[in-house]
Backbone bond lengths (Angstrom), bond angles and torsions (degrees), N, CA, C in turn:
res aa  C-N    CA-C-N  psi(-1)  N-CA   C-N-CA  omega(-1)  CA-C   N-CA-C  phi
1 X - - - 1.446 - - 1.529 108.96 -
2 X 1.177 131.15 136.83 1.104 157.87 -173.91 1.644 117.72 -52.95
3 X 1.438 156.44 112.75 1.073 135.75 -159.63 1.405 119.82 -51.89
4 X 1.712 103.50 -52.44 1.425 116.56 177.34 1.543 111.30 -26.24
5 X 1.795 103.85 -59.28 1.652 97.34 -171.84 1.608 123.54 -41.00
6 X 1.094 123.61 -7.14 1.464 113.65 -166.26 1.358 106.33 -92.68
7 X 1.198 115.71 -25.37 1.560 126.48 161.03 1.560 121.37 -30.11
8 X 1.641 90.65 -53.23 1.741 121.00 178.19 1.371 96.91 -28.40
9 X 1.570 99.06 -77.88 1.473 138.57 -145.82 1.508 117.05 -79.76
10 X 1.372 125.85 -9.25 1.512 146.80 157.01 1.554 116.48 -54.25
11 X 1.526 99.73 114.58 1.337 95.70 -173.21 1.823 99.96 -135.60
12 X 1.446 116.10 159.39 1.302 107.90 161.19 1.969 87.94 -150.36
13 X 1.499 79.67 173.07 1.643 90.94 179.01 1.619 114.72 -65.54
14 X 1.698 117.09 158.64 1.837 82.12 -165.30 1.706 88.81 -101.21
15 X 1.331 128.73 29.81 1.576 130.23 167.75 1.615 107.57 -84.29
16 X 1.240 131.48 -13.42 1.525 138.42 177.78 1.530 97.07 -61.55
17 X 1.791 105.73 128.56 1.010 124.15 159.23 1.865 102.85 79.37
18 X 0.730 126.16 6.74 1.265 120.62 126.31 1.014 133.08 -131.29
19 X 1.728 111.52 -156.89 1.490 136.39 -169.49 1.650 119.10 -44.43
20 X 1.247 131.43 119.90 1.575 113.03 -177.73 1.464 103.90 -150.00
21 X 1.287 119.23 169.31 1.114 135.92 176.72 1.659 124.71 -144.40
22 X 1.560 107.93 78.16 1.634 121.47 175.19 1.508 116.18 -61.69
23 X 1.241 93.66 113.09 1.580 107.90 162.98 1.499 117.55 -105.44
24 X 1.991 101.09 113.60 0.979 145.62 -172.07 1.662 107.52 -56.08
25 X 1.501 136.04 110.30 1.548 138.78 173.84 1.579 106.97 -62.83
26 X 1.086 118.35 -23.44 1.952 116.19 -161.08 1.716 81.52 -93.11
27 X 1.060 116.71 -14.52 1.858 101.63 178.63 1.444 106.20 -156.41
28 X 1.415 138.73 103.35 0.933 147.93 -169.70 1.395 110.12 -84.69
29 X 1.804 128.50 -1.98 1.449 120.96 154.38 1.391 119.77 -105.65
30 X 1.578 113.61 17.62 1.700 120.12 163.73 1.810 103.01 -100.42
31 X 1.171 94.46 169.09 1.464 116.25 154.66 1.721 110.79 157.84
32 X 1.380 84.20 154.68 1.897 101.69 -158.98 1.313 94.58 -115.18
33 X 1.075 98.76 116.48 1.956 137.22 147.73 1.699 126.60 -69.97
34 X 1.393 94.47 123.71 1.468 91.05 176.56 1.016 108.68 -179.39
35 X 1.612 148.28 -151.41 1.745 149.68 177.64 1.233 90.34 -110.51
36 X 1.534 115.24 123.20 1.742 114.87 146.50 1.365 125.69 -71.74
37 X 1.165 109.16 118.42 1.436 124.56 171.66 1.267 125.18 -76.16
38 X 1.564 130.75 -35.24 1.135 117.99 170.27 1.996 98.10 -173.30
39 X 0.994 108.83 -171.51 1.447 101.01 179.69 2.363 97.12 -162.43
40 X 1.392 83.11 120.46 1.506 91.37 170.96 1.329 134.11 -127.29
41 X 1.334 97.50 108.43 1.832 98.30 -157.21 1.335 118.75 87.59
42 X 1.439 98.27 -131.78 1.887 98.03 167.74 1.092 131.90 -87.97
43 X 1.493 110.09 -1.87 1.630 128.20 -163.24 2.053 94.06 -104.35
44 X 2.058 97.68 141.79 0.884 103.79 178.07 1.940 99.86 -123.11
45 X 1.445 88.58 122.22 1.878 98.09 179.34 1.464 93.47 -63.29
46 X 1.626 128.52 151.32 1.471 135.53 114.03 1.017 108.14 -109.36
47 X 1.528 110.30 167.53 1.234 148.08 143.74 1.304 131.42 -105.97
48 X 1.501 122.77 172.12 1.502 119.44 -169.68 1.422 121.59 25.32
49 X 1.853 108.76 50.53 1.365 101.73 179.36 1.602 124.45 -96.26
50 X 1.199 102.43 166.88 1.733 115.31 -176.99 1.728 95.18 -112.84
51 X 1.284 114.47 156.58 1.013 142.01 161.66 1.813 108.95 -112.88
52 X 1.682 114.27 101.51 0.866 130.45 -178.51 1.250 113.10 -111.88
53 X 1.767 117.26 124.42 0.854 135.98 148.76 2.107 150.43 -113.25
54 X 1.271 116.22 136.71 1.758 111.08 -169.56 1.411 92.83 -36.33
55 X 1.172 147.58 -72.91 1.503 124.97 -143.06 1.906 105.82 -112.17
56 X 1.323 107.05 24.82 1.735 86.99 159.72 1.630 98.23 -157.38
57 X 1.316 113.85 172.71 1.214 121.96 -171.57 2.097 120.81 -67.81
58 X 0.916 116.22 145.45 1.748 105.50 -169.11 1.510 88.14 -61.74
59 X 2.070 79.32 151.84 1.493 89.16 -177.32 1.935 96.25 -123.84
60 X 1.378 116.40 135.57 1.275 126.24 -155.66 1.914 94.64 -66.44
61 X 0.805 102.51 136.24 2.091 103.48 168.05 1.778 96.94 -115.63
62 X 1.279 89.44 126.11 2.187 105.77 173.86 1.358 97.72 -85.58
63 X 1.787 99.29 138.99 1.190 107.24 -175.54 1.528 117.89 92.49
64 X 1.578 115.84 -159.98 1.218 109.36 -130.47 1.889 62.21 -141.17
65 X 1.349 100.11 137.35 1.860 122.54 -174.78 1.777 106.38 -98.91
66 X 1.133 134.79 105.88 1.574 127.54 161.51 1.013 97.59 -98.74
67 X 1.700 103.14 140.40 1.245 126.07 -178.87 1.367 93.35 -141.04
68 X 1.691 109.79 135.85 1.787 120.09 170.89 1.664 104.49 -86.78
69 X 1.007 100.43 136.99 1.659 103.42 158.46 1.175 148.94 -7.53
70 X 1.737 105.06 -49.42 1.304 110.72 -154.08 1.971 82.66 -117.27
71 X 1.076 112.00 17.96 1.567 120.03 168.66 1.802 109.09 -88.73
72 X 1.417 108.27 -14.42 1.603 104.42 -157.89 1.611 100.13 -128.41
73 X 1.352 96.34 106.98 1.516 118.67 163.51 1.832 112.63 -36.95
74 X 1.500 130.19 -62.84 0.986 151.36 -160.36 1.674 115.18 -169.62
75 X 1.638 89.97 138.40 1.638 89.28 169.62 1.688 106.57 -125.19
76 X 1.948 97.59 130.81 1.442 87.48 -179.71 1.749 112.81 -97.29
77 X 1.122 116.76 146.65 1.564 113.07 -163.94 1.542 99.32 -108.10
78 X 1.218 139.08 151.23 1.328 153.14 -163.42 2.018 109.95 -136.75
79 X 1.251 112.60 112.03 1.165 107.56 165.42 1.099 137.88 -89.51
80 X 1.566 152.44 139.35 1.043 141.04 -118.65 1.506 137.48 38.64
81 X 1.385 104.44 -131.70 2.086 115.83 174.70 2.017 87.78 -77.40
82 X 1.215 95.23 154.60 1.304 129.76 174.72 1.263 117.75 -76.17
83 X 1.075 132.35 122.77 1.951 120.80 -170.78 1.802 98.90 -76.30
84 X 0.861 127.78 39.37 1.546 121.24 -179.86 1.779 90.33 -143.90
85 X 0.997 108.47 8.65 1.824 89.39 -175.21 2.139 77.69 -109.29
């Protein structure tokens, strides 16, 4: 097969590299906000994340957030600026 073809066949999620908001299955009143950076395998990188919760204000997490797959109910994706910046 031809090199070019792999080009074809390259895929990533189209939520990479920006704004998102994962909602967490083990707790359906958390979920963590932040920029996706990249995703490998089953694992999804953030950055600049919050720890958001219904009754208190997000709380900032340092560093860089892994999250597995089968941890995340839904991811909501945001185009452009982020409504929290």
């Amino acid at each position: 097969m031809p090199r070019w073809w792999s080009r074809w066949f390259w895929w990533r999620p189209p939520f990479v590299d920006g704004a998102v908001v994962v909602n967490l299955t083990a707790s359906p009143d958390e979920s963590i906000r932040g920029v996706c950076l990249r995703v490998r395998g089953p694992w999804v990188i953030l950055q600049q994340a919050a720890l958001c919760k219904t009754t208190r204000d997000p709380a900032p997490i340092d560093g860089e957030v892994v999250i597995h797959r089968t941890a995340i109910s839904f991811v909501q994706h945001f185009q452009g600026a982020p409504p929290w910046q």
